[in-house]
N, CA, C and O atoms as CSV, one atom per row, in Angstrom:
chain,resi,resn,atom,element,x,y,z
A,1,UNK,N,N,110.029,90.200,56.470
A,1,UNK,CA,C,109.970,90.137,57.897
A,1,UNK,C,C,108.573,90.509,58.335
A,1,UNK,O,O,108.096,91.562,57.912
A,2,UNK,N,N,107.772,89.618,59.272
A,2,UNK,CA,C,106.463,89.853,59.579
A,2,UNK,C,C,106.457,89.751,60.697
A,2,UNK,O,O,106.973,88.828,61.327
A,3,UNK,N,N,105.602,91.108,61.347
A,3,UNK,CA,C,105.767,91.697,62.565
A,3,UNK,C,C,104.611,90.753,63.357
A,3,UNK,O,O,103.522,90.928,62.809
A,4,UNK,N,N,104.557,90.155,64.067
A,4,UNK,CA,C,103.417,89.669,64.924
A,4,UNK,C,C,103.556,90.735,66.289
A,4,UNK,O,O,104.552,91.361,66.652
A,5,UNK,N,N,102.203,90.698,66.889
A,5,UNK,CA,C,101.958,91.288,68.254
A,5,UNK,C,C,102.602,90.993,69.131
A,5,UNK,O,O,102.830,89.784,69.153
A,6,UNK,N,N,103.034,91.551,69.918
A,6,UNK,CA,C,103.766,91.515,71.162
A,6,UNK,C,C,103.436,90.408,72.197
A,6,UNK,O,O,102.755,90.858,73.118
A,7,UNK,N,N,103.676,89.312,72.290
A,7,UNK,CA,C,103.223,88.580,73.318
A,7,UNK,C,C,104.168,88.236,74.646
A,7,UNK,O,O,104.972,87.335,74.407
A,8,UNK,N,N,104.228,88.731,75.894
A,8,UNK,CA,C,105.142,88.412,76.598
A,8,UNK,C,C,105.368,86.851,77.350
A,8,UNK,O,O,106.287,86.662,78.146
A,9,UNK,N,N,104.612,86.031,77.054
A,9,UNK,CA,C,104.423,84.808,77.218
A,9,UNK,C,C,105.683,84.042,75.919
A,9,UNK,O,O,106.600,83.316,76.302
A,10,UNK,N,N,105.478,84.373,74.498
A,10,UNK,CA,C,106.787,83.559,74.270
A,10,UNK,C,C,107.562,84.432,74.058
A,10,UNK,O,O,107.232,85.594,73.821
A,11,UNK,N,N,109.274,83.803,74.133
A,11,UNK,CA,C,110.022,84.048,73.947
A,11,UNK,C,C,110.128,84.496,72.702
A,11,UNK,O,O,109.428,84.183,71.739
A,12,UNK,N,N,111.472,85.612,72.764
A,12,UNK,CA,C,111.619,86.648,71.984
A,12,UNK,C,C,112.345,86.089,70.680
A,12,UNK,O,O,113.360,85.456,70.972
A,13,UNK,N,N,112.122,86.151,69.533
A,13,UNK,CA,C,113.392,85.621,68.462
A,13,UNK,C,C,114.582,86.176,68.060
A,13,UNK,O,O,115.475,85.553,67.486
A,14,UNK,N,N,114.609,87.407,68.371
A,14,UNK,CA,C,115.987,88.077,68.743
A,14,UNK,C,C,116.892,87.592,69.502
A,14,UNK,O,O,118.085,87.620,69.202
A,15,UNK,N,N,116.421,87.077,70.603
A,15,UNK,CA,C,117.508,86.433,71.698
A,15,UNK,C,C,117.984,85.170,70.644
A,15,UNK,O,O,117.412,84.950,69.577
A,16,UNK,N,N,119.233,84.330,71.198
A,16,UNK,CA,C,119.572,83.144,70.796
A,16,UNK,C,C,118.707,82.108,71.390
A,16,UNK,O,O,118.136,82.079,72.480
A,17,UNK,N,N,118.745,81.273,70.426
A,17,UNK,CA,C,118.118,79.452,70.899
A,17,UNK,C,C,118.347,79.301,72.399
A,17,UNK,O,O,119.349,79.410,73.105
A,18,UNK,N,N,117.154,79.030,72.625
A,18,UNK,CA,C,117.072,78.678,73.878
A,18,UNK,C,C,117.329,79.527,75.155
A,18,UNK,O,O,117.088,79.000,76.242
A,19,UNK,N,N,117.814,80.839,75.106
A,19,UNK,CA,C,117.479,82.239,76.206
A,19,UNK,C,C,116.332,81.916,76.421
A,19,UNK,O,O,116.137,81.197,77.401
A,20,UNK,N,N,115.562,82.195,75.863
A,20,UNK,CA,C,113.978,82.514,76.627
A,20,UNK,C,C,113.413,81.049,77.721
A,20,UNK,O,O,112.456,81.178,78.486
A,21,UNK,N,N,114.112,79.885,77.609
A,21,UNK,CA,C,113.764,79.208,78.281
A,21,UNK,C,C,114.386,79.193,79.374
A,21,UNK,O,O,113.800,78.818,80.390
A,22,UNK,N,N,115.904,79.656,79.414
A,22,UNK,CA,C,116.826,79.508,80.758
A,22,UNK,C,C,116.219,81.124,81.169
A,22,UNK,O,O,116.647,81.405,82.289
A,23,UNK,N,N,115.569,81.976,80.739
A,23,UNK,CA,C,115.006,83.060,81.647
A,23,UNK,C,C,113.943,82.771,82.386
A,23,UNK,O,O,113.662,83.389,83.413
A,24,UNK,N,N,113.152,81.636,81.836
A,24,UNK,CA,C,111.555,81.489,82.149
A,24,UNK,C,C,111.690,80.573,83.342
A,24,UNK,O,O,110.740,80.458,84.117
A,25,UNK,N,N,113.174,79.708,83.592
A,25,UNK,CA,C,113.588,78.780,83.986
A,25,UNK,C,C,114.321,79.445,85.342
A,25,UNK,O,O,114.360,79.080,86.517
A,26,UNK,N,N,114.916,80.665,84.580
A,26,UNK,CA,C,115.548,81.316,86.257
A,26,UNK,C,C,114.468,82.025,86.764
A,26,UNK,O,O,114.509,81.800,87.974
A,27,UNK,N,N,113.571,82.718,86.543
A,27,UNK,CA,C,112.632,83.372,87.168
A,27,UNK,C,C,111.361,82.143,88.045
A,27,UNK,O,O,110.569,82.340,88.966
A,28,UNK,N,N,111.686,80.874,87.205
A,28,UNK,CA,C,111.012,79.762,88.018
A,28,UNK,C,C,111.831,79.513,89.485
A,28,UNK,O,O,111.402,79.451,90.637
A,29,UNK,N,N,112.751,79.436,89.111
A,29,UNK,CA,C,113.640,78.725,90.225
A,29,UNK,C,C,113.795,80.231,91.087
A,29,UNK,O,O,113.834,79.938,92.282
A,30,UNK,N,N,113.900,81.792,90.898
A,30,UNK,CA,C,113.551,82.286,91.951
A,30,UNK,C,C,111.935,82.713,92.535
A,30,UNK,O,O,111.542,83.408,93.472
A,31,UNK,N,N,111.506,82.211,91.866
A,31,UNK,CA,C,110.190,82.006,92.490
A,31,UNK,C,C,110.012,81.207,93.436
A,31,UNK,O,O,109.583,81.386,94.576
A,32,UNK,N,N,110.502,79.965,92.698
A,32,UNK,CA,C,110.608,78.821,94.143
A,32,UNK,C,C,111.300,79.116,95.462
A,32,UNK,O,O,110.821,78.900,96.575
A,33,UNK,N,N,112.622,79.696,95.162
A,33,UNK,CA,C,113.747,80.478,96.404
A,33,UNK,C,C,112.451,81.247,97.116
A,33,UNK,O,O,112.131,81.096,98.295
A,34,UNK,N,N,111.713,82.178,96.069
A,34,UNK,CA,C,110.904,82.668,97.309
A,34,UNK,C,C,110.003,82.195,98.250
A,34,UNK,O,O,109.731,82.668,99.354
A,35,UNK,N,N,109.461,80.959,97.553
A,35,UNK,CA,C,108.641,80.290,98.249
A,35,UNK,C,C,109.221,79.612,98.887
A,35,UNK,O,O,108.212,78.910,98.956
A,36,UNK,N,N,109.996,79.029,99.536
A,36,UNK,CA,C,110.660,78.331,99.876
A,36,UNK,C,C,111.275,79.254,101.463
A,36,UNK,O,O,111.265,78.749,102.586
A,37,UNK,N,N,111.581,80.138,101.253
A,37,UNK,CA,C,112.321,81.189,101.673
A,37,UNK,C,C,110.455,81.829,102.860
A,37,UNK,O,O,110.550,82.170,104.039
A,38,UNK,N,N,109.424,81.809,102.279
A,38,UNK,CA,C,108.641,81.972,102.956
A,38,UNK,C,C,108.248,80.839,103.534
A,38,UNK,O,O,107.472,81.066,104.462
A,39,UNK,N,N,108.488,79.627,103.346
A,39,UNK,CA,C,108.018,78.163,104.031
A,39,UNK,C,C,109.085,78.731,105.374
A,39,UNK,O,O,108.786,79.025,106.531
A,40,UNK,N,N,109.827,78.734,104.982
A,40,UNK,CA,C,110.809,78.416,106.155
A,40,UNK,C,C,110.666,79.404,107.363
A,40,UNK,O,O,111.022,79.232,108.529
A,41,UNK,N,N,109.989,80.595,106.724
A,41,UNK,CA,C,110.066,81.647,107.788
A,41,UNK,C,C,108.662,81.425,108.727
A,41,UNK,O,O,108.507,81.592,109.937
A,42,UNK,N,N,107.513,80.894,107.471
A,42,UNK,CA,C,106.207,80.495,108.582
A,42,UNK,C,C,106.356,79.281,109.596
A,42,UNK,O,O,105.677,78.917,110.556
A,43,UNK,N,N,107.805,78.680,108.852
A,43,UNK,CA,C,107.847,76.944,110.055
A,43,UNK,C,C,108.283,78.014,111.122
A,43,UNK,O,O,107.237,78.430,111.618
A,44,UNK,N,N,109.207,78.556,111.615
A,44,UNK,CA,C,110.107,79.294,112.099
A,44,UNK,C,C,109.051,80.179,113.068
A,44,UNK,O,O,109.086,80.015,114.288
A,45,UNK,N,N,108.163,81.075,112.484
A,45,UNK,CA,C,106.892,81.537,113.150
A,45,UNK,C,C,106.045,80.292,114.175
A,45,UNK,O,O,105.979,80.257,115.404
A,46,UNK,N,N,105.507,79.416,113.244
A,46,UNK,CA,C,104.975,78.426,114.121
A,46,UNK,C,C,105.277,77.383,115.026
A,46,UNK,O,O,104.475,76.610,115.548
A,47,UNK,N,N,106.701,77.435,115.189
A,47,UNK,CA,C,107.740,77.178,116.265
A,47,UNK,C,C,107.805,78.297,117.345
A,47,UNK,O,O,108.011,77.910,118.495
A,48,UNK,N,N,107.706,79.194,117.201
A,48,UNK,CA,C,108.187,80.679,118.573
A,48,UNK,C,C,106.853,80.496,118.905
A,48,UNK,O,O,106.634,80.235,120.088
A,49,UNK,N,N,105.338,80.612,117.692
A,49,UNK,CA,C,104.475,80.598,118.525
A,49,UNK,C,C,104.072,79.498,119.759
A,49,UNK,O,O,103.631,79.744,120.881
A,50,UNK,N,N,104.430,78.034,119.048
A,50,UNK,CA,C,104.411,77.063,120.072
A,50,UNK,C,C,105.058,77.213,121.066
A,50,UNK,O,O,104.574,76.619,122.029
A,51,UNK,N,N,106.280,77.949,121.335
A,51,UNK,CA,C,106.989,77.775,122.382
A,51,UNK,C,C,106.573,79.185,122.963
A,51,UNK,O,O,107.156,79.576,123.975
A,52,UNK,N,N,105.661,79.918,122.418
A,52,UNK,CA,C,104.848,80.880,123.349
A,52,UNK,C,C,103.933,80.430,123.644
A,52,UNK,O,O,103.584,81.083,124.627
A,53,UNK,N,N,103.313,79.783,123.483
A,53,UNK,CA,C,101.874,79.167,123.858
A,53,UNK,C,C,102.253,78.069,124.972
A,53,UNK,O,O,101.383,77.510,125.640
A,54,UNK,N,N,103.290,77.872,125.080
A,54,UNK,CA,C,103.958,76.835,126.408
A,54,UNK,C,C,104.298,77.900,127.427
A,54,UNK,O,O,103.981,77.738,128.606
A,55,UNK,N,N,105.010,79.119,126.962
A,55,UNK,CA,C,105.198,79.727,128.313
A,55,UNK,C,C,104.410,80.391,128.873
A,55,UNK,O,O,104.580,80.915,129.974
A,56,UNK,N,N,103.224,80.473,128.037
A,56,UNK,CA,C,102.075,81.182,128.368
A,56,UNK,C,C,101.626,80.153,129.716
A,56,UNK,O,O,101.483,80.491,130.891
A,57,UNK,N,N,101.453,78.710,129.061
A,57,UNK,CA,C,100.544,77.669,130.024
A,57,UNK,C,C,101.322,77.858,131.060
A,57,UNK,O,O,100.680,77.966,132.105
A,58,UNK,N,N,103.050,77.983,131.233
A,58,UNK,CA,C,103.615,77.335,132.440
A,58,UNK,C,C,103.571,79.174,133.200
A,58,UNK,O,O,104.034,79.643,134.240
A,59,UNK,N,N,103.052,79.562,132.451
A,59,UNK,CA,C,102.912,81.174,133.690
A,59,UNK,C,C,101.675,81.048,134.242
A,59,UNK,O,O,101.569,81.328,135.436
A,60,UNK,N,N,100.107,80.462,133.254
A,60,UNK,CA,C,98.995,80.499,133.840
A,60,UNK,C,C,99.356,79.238,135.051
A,60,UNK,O,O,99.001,79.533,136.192
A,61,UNK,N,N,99.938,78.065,134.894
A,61,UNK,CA,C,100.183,77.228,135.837
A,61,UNK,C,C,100.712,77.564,137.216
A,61,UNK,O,O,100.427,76.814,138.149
A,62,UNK,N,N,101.637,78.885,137.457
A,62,UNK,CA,C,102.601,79.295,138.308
A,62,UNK,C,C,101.811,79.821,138.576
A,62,UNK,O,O,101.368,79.269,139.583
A,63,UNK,N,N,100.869,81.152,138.182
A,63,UNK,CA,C,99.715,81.881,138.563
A,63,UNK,C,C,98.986,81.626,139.769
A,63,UNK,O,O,98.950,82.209,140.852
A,64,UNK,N,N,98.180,80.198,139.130
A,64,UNK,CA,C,97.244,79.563,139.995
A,64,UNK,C,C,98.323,78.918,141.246
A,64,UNK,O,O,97.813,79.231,142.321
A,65,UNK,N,N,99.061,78.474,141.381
A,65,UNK,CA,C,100.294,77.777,142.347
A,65,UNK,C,C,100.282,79.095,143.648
A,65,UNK,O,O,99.984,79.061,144.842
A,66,UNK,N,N,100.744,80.162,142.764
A,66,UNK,CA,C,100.893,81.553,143.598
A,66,UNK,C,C,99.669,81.950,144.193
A,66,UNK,O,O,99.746,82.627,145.218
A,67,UNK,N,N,98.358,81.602,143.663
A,67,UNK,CA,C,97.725,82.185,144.289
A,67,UNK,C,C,96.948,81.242,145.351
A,67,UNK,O,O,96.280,81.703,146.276
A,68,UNK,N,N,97.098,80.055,145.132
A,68,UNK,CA,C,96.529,79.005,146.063
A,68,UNK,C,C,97.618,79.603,147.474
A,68,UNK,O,O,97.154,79.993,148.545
A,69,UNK,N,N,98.943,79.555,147.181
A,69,UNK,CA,C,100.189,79.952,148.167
A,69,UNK,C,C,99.650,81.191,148.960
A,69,UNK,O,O,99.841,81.205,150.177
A,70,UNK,N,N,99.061,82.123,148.426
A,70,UNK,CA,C,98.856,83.299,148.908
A,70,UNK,C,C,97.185,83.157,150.270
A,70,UNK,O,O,96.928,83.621,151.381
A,71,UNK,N,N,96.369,82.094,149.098
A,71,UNK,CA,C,95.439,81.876,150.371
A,71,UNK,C,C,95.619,81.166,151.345
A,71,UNK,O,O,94.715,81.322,152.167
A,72,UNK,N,N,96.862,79.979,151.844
A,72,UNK,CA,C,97.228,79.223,152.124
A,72,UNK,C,C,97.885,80.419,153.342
A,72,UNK,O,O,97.366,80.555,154.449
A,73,UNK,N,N,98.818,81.026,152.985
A,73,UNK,CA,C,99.276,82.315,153.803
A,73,UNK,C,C,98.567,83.278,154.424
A,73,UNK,O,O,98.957,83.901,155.412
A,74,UNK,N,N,97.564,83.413,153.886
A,74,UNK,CA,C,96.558,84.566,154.258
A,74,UNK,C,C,95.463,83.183,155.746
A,74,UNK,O,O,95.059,83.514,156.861
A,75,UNK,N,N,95.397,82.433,155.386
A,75,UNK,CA,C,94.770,81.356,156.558
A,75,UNK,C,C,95.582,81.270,157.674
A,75,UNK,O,O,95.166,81.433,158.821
A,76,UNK,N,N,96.678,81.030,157.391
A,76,UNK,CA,C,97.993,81.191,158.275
A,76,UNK,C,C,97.923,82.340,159.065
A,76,UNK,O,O,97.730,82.464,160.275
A,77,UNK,N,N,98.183,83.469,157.849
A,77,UNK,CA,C,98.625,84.573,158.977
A,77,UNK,C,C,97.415,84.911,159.707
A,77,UNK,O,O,97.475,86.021,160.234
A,78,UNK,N,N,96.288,84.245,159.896
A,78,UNK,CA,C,95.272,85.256,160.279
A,78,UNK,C,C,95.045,84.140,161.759
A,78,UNK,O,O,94.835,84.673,162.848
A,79,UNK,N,N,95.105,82.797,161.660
A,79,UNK,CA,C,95.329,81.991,162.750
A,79,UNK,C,C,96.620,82.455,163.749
A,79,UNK,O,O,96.617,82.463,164.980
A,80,UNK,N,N,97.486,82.755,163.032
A,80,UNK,CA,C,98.496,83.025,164.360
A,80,UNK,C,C,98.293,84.523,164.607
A,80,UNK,O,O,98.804,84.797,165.693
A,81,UNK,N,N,97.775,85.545,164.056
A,81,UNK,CA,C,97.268,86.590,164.365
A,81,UNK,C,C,95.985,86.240,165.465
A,81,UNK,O,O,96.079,86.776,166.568
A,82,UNK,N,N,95.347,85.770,165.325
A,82,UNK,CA,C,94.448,84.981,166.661
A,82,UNK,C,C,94.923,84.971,167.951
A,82,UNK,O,O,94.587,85.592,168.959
A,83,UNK,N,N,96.086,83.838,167.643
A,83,UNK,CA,C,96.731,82.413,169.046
A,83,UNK,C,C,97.330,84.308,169.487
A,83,UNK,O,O,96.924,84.695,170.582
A,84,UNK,N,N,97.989,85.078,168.875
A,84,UNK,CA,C,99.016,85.769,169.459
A,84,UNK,C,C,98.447,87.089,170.452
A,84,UNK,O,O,99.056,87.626,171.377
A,85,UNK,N,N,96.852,87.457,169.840
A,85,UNK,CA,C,95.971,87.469,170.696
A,85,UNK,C,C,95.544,87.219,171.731
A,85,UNK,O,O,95.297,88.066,172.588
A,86,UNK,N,N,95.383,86.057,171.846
A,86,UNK,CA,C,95.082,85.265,172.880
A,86,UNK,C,C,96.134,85.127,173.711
A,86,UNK,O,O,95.999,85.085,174.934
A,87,UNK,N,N,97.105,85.058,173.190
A,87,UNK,CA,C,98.376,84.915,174.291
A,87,UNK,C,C,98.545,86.313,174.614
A,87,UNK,O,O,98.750,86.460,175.819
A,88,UNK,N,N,98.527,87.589,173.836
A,88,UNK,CA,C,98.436,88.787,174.677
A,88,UNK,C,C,97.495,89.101,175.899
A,88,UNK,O,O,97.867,89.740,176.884
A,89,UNK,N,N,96.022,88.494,175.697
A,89,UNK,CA,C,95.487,88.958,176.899
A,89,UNK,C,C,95.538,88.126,177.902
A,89,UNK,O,O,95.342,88.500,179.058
A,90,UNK,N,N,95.892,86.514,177.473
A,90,UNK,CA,C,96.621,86.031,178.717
A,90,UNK,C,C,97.406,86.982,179.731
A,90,UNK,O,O,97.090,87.346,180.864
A,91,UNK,N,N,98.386,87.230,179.059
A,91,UNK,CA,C,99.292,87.688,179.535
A,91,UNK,C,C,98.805,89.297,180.277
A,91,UNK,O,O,99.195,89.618,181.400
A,92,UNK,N,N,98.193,89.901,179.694
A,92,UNK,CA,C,97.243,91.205,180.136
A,92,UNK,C,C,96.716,90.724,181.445
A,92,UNK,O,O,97.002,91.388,182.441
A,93,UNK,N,N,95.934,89.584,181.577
A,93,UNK,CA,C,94.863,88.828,182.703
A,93,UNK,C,C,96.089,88.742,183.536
A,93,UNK,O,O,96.157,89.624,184.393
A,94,UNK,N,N,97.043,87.926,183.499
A,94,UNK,CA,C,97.938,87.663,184.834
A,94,UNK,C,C,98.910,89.026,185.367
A,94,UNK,O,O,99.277,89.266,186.517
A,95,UNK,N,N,99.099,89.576,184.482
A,95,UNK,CA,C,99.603,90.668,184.733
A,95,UNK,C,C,98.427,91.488,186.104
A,95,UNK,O,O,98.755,91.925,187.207
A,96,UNK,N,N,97.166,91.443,185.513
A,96,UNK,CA,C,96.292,92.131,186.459
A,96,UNK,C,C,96.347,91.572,187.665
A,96,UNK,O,O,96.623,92.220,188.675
A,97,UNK,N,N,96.079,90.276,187.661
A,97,UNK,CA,C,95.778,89.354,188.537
A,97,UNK,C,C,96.906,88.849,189.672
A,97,UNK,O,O,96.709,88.114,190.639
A,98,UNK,N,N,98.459,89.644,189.128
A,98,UNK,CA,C,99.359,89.920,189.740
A,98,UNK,C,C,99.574,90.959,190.498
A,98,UNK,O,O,100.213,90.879,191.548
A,99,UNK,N,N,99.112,91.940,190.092
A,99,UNK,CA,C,98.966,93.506,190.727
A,99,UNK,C,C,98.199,93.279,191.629
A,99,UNK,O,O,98.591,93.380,192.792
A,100,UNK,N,N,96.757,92.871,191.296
A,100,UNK,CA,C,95.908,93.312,192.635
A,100,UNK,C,C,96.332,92.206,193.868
A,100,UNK,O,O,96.212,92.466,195.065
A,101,UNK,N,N,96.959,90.655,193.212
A,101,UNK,CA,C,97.228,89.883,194.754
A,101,UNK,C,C,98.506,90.562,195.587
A,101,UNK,O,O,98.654,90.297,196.779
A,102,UNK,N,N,99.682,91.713,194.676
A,102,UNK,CA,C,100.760,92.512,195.248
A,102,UNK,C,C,100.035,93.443,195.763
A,102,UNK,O,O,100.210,93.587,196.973
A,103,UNK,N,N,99.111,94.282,195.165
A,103,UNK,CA,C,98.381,95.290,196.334
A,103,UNK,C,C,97.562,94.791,197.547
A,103,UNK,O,O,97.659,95.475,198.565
A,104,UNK,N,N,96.853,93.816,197.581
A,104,UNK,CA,C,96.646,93.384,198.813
A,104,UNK,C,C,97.080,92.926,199.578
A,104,UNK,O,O,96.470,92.881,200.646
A,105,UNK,N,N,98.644,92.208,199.429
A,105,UNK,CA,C,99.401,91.894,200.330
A,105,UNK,C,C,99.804,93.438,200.398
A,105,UNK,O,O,99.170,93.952,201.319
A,106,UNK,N,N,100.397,94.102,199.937
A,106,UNK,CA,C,100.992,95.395,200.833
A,106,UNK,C,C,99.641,95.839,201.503
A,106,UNK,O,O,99.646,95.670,202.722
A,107,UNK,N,N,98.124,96.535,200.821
A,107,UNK,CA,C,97.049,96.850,201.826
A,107,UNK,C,C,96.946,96.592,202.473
A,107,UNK,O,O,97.365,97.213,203.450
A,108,UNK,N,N,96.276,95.403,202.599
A,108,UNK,CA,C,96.092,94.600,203.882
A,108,UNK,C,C,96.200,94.327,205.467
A,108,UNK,O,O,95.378,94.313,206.383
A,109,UNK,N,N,97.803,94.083,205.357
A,109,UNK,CA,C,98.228,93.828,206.380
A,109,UNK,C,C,98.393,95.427,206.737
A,109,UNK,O,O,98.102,95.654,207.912
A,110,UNK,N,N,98.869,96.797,205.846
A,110,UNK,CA,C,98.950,98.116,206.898
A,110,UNK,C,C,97.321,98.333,207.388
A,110,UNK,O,O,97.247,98.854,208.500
A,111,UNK,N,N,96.114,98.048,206.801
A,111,UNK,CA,C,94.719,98.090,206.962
A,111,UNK,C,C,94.382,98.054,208.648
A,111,UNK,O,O,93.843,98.780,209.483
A,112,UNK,N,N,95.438,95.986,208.545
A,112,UNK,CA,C,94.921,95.667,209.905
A,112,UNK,C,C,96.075,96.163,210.857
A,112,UNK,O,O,95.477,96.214,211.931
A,113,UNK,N,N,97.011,96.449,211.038
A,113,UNK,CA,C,97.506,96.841,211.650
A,113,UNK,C,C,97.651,98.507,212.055
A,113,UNK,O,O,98.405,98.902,212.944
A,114,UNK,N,N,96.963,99.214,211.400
A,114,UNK,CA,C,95.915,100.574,212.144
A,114,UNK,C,C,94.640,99.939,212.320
A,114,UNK,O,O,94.127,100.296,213.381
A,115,UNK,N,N,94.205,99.433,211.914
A,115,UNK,CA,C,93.171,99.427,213.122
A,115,UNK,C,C,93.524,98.491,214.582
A,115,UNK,O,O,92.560,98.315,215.326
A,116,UNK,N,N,94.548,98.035,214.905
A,116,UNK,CA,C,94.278,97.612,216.110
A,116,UNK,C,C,95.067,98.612,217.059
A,116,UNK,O,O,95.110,98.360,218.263
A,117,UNK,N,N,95.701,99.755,216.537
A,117,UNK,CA,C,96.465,100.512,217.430
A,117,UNK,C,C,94.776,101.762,217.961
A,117,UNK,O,O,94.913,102.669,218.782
């Protein structure tokens, strides 16, 4: 019996005919499971990322929408903040312009009527 060196590359002669190939053969085939098993998980990754990279666009899209909306509102509110202005001191002006033609009709006429007594 002659001892050769240990080589873990061939199969052992202790085992029966043909072991060492259905081992070399299952450790192939879970190798592949693993690879395989990692294909599927990077497709799987590069699917969520695509469909993050879409909801990303349709938020930067809504973003800009919202903020055009907001200057669109801000033009708005600042025009009828104006008109409503303007219609206050209208309304201030006639108000005055009501008082003093009611005080001179009441003045007035008591004015002239002491002085002719």
């Amino acid at each position: 019996m002659s001892t050769s060196p240990y080589d873990p590359y061939i199969p052992n002669s202790s085992s029966g005919p043909g072991e060492g190939a259905s081992a070399g053969n299952s450790r192939f085939e879970e190798a592949n499971k693993e690879i395989q098993a990692a294909k599927l998980e990077l497709q799987k990754n590069a699917e969520r990322l695509m469909d993050r990279r879409e909801r990303i666009e349709d938020l930067h899209e809504q973003s800009n929408k919202l903020a055009d909306s907001a200057q669109t509102f801000r033009r708005s509110a600042n025009r009828v903040r104006k008109q409503m202005w303007w219609k206050d001191m209208k309304m201030r002006i006639w108000l005055g312009i009501g008082i003093i033609v009611l005080l001179a009709i009441i003045i007035i006429p008591a004015v002239v009527t002491s002085t002719k007594k």
